[in-house]
C-alpha positions in Angstrom: 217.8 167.1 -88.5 214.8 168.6 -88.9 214.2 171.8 -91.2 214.4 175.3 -89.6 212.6 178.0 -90.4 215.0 181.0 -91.4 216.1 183.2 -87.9 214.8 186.4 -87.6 216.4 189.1 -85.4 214.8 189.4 -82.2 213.1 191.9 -80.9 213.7 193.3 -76.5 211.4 192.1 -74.4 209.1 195.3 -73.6 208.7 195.3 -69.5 205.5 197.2 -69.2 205.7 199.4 -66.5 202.4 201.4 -65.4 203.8 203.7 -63.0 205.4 201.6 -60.8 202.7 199.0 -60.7 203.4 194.8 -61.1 202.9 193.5 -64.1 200.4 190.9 -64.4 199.6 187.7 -66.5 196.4 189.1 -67.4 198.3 192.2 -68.9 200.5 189.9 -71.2 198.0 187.7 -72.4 198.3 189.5 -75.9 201.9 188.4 -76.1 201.2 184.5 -76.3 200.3 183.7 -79.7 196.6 181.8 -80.1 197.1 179.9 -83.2 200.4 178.1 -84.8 200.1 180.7 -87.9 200.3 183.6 -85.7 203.3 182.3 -83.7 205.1 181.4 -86.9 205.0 185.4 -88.0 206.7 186.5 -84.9 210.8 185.9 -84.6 210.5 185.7 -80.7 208.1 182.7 -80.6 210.5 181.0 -84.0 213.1 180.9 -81.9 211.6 179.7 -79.0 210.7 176.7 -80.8 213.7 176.5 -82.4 215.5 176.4 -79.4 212.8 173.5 -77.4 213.6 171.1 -81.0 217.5 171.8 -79.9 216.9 170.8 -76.8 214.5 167.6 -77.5 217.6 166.6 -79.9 220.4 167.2 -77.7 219.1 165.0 -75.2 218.3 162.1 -77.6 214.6 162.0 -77.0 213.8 161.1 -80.7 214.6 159.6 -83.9 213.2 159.6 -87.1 211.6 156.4 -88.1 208.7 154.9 -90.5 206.0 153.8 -88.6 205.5 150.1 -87.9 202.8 148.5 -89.2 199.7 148.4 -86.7 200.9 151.4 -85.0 199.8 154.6 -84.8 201.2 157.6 -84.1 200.3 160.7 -81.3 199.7 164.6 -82.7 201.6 166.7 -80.8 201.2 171.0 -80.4 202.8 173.8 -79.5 202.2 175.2 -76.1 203.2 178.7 -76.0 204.2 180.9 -72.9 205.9 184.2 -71.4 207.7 183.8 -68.1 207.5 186.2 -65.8 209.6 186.8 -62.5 208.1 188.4 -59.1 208.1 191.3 -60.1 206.2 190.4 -63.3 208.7 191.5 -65.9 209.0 189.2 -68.7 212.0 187.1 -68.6 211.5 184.9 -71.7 210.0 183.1 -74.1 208.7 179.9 -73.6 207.7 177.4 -76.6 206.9 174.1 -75.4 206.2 171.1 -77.3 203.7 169.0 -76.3 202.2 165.5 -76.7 198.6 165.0 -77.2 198.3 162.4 -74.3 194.7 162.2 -73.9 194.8 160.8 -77.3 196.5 157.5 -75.3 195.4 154.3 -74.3 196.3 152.3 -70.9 197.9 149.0 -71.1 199.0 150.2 -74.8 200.6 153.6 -74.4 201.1 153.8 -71.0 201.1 151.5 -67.4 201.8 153.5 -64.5 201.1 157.2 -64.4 201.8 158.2 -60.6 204.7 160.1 -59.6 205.3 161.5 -56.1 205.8 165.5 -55.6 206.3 167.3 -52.4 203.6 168.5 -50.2 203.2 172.3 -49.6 203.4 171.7 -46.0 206.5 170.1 -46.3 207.7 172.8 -47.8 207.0 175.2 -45.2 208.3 173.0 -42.7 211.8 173.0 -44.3 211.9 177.0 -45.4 210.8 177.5 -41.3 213.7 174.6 -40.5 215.9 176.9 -42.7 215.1 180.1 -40.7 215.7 178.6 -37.6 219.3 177.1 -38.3 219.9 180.3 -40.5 220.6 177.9 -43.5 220.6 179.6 -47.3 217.3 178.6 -49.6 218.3 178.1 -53.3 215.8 177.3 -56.2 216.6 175.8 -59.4 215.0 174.8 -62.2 215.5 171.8 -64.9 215.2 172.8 -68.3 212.7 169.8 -70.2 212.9 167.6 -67.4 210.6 165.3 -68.9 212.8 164.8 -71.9 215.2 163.0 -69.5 213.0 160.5 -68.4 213.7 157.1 -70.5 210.3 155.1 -71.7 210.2 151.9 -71.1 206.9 151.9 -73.9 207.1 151.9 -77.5 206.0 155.2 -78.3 205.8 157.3 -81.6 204.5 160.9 -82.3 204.3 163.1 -85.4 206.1 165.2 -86.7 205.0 169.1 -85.6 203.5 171.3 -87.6 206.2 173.6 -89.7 209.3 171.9 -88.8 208.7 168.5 -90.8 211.9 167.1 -92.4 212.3 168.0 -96.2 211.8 164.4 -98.2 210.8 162.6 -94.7 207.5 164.6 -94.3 205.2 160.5 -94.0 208.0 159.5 -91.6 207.6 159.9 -87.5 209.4 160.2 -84.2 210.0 157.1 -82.1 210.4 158.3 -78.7 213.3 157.1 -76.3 212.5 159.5 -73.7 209.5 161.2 -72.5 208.4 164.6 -74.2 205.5 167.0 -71.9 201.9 165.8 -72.5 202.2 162.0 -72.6 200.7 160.0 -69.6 203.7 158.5 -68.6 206.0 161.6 -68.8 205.9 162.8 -64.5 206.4 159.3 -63.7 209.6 158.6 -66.2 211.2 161.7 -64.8 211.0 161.1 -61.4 212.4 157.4 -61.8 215.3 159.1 -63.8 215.9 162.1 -60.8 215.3 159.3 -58.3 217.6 156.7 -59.7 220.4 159.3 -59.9 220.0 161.3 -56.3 220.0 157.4 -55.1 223.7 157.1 -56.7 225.2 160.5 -55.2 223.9 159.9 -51.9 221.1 161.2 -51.1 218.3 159.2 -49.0 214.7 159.8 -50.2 212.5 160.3 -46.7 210.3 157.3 -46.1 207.7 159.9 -45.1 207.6 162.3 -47.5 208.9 160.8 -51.1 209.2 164.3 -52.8 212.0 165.6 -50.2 215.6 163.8 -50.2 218.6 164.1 -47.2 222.4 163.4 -47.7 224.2 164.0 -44.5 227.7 163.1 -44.6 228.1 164.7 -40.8 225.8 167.1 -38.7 227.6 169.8 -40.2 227.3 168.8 -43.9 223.6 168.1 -44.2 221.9 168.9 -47.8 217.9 168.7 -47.9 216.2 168.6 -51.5 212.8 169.1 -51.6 211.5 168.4 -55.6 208.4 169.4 -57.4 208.4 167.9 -60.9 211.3 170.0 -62.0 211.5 172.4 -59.5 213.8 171.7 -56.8 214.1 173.9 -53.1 217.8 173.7 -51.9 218.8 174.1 -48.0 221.6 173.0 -45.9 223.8 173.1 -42.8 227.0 173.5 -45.3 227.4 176.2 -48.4 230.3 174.3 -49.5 228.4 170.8 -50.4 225.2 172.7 -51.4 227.4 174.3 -54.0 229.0 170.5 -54.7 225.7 169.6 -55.7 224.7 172.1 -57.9 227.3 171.9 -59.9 226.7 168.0 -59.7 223.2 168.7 -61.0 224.2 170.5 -64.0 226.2 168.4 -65.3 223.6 165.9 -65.1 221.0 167.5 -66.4 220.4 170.9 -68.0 219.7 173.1 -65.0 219.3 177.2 -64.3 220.1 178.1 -61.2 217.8 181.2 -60.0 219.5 181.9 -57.3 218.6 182.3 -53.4 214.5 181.3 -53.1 212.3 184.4 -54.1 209.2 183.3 -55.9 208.7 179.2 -56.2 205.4 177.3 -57.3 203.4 180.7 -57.6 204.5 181.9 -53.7 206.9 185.0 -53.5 209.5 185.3 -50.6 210.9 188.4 -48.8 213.5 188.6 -46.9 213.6 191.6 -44.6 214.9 192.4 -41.3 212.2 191.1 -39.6 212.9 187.5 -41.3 211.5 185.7 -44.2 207.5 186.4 -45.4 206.2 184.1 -47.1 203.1 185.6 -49.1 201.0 185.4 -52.4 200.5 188.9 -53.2 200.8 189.0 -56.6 198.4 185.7 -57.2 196.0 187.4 -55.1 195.9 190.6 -57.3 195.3 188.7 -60.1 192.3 186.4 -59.1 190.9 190.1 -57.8 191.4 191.0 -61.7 190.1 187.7 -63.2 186.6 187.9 -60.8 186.4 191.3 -61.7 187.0 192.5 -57.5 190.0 194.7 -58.0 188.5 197.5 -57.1 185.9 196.1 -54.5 185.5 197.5 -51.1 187.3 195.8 -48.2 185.7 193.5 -45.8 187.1 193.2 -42.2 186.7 189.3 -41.8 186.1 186.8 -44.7 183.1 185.5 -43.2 180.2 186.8 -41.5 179.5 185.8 -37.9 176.9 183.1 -37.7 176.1 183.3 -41.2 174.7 179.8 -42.0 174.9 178.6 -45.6 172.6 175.7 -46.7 172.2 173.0 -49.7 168.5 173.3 -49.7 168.2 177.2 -50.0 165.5 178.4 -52.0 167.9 180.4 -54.6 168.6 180.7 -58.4 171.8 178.5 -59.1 174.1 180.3 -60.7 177.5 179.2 -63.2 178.6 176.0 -61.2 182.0 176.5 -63.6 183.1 180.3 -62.9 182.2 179.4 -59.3 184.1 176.5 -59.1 187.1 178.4 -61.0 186.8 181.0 -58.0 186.9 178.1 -55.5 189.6 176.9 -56.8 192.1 179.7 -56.9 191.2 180.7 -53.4 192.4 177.3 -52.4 195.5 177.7 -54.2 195.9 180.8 -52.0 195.6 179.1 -48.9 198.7 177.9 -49.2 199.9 180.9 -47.4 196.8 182.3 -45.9 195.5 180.3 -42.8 193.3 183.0 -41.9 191.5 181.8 -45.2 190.8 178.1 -44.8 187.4 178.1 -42.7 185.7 180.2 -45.2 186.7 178.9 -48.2 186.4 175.3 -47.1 182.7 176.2 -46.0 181.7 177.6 -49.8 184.0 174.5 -50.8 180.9 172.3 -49.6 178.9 174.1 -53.0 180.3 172.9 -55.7 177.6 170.7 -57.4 175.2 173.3 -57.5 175.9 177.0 -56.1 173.4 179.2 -55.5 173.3 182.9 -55.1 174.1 182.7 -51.3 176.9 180.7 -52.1 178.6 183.1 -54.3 178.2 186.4 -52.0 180.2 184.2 -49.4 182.9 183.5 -52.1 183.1 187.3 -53.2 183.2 188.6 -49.5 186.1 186.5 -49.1 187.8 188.3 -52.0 186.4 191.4 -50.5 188.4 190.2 -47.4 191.5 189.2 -49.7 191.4 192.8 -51.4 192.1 194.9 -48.1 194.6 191.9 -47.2 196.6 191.2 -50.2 200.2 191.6 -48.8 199.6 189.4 -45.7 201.5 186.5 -45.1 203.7 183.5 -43.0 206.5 185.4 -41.3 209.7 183.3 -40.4 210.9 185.6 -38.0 215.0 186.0 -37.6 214.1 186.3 -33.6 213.9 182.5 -33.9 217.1 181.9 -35.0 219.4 179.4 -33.4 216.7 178.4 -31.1 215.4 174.8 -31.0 212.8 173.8 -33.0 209.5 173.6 -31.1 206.6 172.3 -32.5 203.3 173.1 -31.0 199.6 172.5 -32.1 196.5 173.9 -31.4 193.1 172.0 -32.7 189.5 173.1 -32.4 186.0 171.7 -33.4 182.9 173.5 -34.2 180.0 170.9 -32.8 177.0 170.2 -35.4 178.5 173.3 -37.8 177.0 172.0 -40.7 173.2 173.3 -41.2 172.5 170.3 -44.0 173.7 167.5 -42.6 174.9 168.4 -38.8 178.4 167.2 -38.9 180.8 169.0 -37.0 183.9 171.3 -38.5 187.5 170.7 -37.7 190.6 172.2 -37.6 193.9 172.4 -36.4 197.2 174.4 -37.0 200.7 173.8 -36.1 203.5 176.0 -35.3 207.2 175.6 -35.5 208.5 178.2 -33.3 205.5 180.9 -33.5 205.5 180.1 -37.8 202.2 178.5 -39.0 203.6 175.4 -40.9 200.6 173.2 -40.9 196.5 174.1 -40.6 193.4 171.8 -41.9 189.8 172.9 -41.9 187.3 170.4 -42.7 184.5 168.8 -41.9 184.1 165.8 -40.1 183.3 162.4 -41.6 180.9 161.1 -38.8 178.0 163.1 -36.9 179.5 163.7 -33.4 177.2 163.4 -30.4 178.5 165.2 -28.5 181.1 168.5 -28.2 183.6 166.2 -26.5 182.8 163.3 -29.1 183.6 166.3 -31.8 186.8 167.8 -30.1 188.0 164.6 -29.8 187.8 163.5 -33.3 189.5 166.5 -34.3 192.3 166.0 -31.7 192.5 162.5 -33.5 193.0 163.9 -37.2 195.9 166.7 -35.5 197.5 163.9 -34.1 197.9 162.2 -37.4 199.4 165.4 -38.9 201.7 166.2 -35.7 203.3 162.2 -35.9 203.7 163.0 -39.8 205.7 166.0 -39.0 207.5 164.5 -36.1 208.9 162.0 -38.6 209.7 164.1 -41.3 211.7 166.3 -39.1 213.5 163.6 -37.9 214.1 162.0 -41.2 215.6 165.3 -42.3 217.4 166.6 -39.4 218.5 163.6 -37.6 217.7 164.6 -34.4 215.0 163.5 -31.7 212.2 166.4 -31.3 210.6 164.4 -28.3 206.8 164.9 -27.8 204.3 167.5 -29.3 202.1 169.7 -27.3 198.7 169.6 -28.4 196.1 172.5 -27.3 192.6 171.8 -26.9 190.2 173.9 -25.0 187.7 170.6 -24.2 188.8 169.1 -20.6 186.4 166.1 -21.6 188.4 165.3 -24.8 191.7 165.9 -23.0 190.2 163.0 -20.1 188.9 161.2 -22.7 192.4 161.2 -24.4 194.3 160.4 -21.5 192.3 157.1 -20.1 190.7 154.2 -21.4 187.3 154.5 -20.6 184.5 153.6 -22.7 181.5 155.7 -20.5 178.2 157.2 -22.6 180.6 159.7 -24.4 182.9 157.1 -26.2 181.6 154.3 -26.2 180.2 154.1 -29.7 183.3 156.5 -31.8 184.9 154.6 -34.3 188.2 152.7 -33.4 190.4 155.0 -36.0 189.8 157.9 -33.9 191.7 155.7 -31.3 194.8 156.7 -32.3 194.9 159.8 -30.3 195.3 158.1 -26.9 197.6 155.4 -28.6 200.0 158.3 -29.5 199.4 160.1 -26.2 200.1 156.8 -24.3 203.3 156.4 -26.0 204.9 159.9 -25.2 204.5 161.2 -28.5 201.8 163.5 -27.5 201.7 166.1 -24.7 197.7 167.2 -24.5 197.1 170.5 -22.6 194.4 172.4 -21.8 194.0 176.0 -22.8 191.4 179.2 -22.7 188.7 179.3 -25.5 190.4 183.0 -26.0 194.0 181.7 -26.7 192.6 178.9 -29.3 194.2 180.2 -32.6 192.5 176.8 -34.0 188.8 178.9 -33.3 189.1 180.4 -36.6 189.5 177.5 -38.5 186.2 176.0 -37.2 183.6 178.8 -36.9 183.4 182.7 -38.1 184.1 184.6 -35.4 183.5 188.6 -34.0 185.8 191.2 -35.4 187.9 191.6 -32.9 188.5 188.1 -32.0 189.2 187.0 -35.2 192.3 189.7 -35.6 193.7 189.3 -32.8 193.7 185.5 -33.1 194.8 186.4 -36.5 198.2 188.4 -35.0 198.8 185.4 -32.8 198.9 182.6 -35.3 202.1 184.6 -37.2 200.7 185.9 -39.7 202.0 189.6 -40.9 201.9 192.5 -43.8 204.4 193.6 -46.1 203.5 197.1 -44.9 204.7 196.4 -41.7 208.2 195.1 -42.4 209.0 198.0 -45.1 
């Protein structure tokens, strides 16, 4: 056992409270200690550390050892955090130890690295599957997963700083299971949550590897999706989602936090409306990090026909703070359709950004700052209905002012919710605006038969075709019969698959108005008007309005 430093008393957690306002990260940044000495002079962080080397020798992960000859051993550090809830209060303290895996090579340390997580989509699609069939959402979290995860390498690390063992101090840790940092740690985690779902049941969708089923009937249906070591609970039956929990903790060390409220960074109210699904709180604090908090609003998040270039005559700016703005605007469109055209078009900047570049970025969080508490609403009018899926997809023809490729998008909807959107821009230069609306009904399809499936996979039922929108008659003709005229003759055979699905029934193609194309704002930057009210249509809504 190793030496502990003597325990302190510990102090309350001080919840700042300005007034009624959220706390932030930014305001507790003063709480996480920077350097090892400081942490060691503060009970809270001793004990957290204490309490992470209880864990890591509970669970067997270790053992003390002399190292082998031609061996060498990894550093490790202390990773120190506060955890906050949605509302921002501080709920604990968090020490983490932490392998310095850079410090490893492949084929010696480590083989295979990969391990599968669930998409964000697919999480979506199972908290609007929830709504629907007025199922309960539960979250839970595994407390050092990665410590469960067995190695199959021969690994040692050394012993960390202030806890050596008295007499031992030139001895190290061989480790049997995986500690956070190492290359291999994701990967020996998920073969250990994998192997052990796989003997209680559950059936890991061919689809979608991060989301398991176990159905014992239609009315006892469980549906876990898992993110390293958190894990989204839903299901037909209380009773066997309450089996399983209790399953899972005896398994593994678990907290259970409850019905779904704030999960991967995205907050969840529940009002009598139905279930938002927003980012407020993230989105106040990338105003605060860019210095935008107190900006003034902008109506739309791009101007109309504002054309950004590569070859600009501009001073180039900080291509890192630029792309650390890109970056957490993406992370925000994880609930924010609305969002996706303009950011993917100052996306196309990264290499070098120019001053053009970066007033499009900040009128976006202009945009963000008067829209902070928008979000998906699952609305409870839905409820007990069947699940239809519907999809709407769009092309903006020769967007690009550099290179004249076109922009696409599309967005799917599972009874009115936004589940699914994409805006990108095309791989090919289309010739034409049927070539270009057809290439982007090609990449929706792809998206609406990887839905199809999942749903399947995790409900058991047949959902029959989807119903595509596009506002091209051409593309919809072109879609429909094997011609090969002037327009099609030379697109590339992958694009193909779009009349392949809609020849087999899994597509129903339907031709709507320009003006009811919720796509449109995922291809181009649109008027004022017609980007909110396409805005109201797509489902997205305010936590003002539902209070």
């Amino acid at each position: 056992m190793p030496a502990r430093l003597q325990d302190c008393e510990t102090t309350p957690d001080d919840q700042v409270n300005d007034e009624g306002e959220i706390v932030h990260y930014a305001f507790l940044a003063d709480t996480e200690p920077v350097s090892m000495s400081e942490a060691l002079s503060d009970p809270k962080w001793i004990n957290a550390m204490i309490e992470e080397l209880d864990s890591i020798e509970n669970n067997d992960t270790w053992s003390l050892v002399s190292l082998p000859h031609g061996k060498k051993a990894i550093d490790v550090k202390w990773v120190f955090k506060v955890k906050v809830n949605s509302q921002g209060e501080v709920t604990r303290h968090k020490a983490r130890l932490v392998a310095k895996g850079f410090l490893q090579k492949e084929g010696i340390d480590f083989e295979e690295v990969f391990a599968p997580v669930a998409r964000i989509e697919t999480i979506r699609l199972v908290v609007g599957l929830a709504n629907i069939n007025n199922w309960s959402i539960y979250q839970m979290d595994v407390k050092c997963a990665f410590l469960n995860g067995p190695l199959d390498e021969e690994v040692y690390v050394k012993q960390p700083v202030g806890f050596q063992v008295d007499g031992q101090k030139d001895k190290v840790y061989r480790l049997h299971k995986a500690l956070y940092g190492l290359k291999q740690a994701p990967r020996a985690w998920n073969k250990k949550i994998d192997s052990y779902l796989s003997d209680i049941g559950f059936i890991k969708c061919t689809t979608e590897h991060g989301v398991y089923v176990r159905r014992s009937s239609s009315d006892n249906l469980v549906i876990l999706c898992l993110y390293v070591d958190d894990l989204l609970i839903t299901g037909s039956s209380e009773s066997e989602i309450s089996k399983f929990k209790c399953e899972l903790m005896k398994e593994f060390e678990m907290t259970d936090l409850g019905h779904i409220s704030y999960f991967l960074g995205i907050e969840f109210y529940k009002c009598s409306k139905g279930l938002l699904m927003h980012q407020r709180r993230y989105a106040s604090e990338i105003l605060k990090k860019f210095d935008m908090q107190n900006c003034n609003h902008a109506v739309t998040p791009s101007e109309p026909r504002q054309q950004l270039s590569k070859s600009v005559e501009e001073a180039e700016i900080d291509p890192t703070k630029y792309r650390s703005l890109i970056g957490s605007l993406r992370y925000l469109c994880n609930t924010r359709p609305d969002l996706a055209y303009s950011v993917g078009v100052v996306s196309r900047f990264m290499q070098k950004p120019k001053l053009s570049h970066l007033a499009a970025a900040k009128r976006i969080l202009r945009y963000i700052r008067g829209t902070m508490d928008y979000g998906i609403l699952f609305s409870n009018t839905n409820k007990g209905k069947q699940c239809e899926l519907i999809a709407y997809t769009d092309s903006n023809w020769c967007g690009d002012a550099d290179d004249r490729k076109s922009t696409a998008g599309y967005l799917f909807l599972l009874n009115n919710a936004p589940i699914a959107w994409c805006s990108k821009k095309e791989s090919v230069v289309a010739l034409s605006s049927c070539e270009a609306e057809y290439i982007a009904a090609s990449l929706c399809a792809c998206q609406a038969i990887w839905l199809v499936n999942l749903m399947e996979e995790m409900t058991g039922e047949d959902h029959g075709s989807v119903t595509m929108n596009i506002d091209n008659i051409s593309a919809i003709n072109l879609a429909k019969n094997p011609v090969a005229h002037g327009k099609s003759k030379h697109i590339e055979m992958r694009f193909h698959y779009l009349r392949e699905q809609v020849n087999n029934g899994k597509l129903c193609l339907k031709h709507c108005r320009s003006g009811e194309q919720l796509a449109d704002i995922l291809t181009k930057a649109v008027q004022i008007e017609v980007y909110k009210r396409l805005r109201n249509m797509m489902g997205l809504e305010s936590l003002a309005t539902l209070n």
